[in-house]
N, C-alpha and C positions, 0 to 999 in steps of 0.2 A: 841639657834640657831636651825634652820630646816634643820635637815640635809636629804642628800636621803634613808639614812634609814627608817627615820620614814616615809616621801611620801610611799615608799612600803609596810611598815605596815598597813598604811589606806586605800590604797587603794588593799592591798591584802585582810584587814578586808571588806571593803564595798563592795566590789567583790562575796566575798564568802558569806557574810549575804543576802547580795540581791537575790543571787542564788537560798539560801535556803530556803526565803520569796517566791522564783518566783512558787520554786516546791511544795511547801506546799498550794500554792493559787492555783494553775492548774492544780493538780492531789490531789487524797485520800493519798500523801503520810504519814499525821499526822494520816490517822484512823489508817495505820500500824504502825509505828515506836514508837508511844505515848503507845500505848497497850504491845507493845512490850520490854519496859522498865519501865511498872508498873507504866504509868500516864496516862491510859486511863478516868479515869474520871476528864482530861482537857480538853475532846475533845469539851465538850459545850462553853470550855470560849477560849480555843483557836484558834477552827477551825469557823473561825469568819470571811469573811472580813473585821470587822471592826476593828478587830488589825491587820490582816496580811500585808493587804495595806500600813497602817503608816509605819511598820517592815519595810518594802519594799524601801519606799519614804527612809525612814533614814538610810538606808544601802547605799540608792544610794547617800544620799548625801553627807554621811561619804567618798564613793569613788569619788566622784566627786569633794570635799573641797581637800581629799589627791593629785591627779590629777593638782587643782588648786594651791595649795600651792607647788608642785614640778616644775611647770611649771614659778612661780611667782620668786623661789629661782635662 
């Protein structure tokens, strides 16, 4: 059963993921924080739009199914 717990899990998940997709794709946030935790040489394969975008789209859609499934219940 769906209950409204789990709607606020996903969409507190798809909220916050997308968030951090949105700042990562619109600022150098990843040159800092990647170096900054001793995975700076991910910056080639993750500062990409061509992963962060996807990241993005499926954070939102993870909050937007949570949304849909709470409003469905």
């Amino acid at each position: 059963m769906y209950d409204g717990a789990m709607k606020n899990k996903l969409v507190a998940t798809g909220v916050i993921g997308a968030a951090i997709a949105a700042v990562c794709c619109f600022t150098p946030f990843l040159a800092i924080a990647l170096p900054a935790v001793g995975l700076g040489g991910l910056l080639a394969y993750v500062y990409n739009d061509a992963v962060l975008l996807p990241v993005l789209a499926i954070f939102l859609a993870i909050a937007g199914y949570g949304l849909w499934k709470g409003r469905a219940a």
